[in-house]
C-alpha positions in Angstrom: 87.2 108.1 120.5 85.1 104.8 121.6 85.4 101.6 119.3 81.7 100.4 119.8 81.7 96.1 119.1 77.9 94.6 120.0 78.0 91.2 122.0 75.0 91.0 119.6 77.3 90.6 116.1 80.1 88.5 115.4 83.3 89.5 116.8 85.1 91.5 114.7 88.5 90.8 113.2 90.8 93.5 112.2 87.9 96.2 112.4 85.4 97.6 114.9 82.2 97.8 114.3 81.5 101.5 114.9 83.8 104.2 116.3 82.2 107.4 118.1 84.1 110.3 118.0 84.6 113.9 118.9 87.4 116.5 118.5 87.9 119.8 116.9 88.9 118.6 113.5 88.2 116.2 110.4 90.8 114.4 108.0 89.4 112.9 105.0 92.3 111.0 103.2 92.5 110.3 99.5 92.8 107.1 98.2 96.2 105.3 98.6 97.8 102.7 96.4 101.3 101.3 96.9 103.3 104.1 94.6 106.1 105.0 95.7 107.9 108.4 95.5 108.4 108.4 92.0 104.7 107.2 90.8 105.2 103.6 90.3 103.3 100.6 92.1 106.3 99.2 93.9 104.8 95.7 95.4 103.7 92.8 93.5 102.2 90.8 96.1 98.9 91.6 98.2 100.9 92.0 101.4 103.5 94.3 99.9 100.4 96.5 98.5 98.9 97.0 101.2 101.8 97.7 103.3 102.5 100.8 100.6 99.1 102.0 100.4 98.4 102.1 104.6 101.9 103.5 104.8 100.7 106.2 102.1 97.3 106.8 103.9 99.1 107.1 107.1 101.5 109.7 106.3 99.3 112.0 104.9 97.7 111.6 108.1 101.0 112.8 110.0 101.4 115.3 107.4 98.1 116.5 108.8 98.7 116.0 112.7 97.0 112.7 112.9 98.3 109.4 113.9 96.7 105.8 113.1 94.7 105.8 116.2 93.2 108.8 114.9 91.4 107.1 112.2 87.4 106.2 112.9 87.4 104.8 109.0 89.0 102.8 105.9 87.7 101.7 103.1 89.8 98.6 101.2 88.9 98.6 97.5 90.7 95.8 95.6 90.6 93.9 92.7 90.5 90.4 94.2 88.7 89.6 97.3 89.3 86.3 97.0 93.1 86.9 97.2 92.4 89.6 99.5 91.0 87.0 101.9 93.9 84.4 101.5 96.3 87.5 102.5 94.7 88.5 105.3 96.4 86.9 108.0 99.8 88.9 106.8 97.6 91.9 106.0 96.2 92.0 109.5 100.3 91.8 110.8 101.0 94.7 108.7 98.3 97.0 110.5 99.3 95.7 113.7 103.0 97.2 113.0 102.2 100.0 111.2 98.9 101.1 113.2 98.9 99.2 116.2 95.3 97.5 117.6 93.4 100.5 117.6 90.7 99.4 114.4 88.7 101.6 112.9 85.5 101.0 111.5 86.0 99.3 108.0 84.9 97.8 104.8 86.2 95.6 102.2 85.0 96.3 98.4 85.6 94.4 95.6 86.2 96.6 91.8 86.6 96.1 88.5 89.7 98.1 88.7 91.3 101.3 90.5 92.8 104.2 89.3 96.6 102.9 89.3 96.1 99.8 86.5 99.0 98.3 87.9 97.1 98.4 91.9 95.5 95.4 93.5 94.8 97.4 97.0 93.4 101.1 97.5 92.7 102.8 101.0 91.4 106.0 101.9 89.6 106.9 105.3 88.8 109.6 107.9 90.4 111.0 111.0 89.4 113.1 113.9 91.8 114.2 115.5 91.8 116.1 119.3 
């Protein structure tokens, strides 16, 4: 896997621009809030949301022989980018411990509402793995 980041575009932040990729297999991961085991959204602040929902995302990805450096994309959805923004210094902290630094490409999208009412934050994303 090669994280591709153009001296042409602005430095990236939490993301790579593009990721190249080849192995022998693909993972594409549902969408993950921050439910925990028994169905319930179990954070109230942006932070705490996305900690549940990358910790979701990434253990379906063990589940499937993947690990976080394995991903080449994630898509945030949430409900507020404005708050999304403000959190982001935290939210970057929580990657960095639960990922690492290796970024995949991502994206940040804004929506009138996800499928858990009670959910600010929604990942999903793809793997290759070796």
């Amino acid at each position: 896997m090669r994280r591709v980041n153009p001296a042409e575009l602005s430095p990236p932040s939490g993301f790579s621009h593009a990721v190249t990729a080849t192995g022998s297999r693909l993972v594409f991961l549902a969408g993950q809030t921050a439910l925990d085991g028994e169905g319930r959204i179990a954070a109230g602040t942006f932070p705490g949301q996305f900690r549940l929902a990358l910790a979701n995302l990434l253990a379906a990805l063990t589940a499937s022989g993947g690990t976080p450096a394995d991903l080449t994309r994630v898509t945030v959805y949430t409900t507020d980018v404005p708050a999304y923004r403000q959190a982001a210094r935290e939210i970057g902290r929580v990657w960095q411990e639960l990922a690492g630094r290796d970024y995949p490409a991502m994206a940040v999208v804004g929506v009138v509402r996800l499928w858990d009412e009670d959910a600010w934050i929604e990942l999903d994303g793809i793997a290759v793995l070796p």
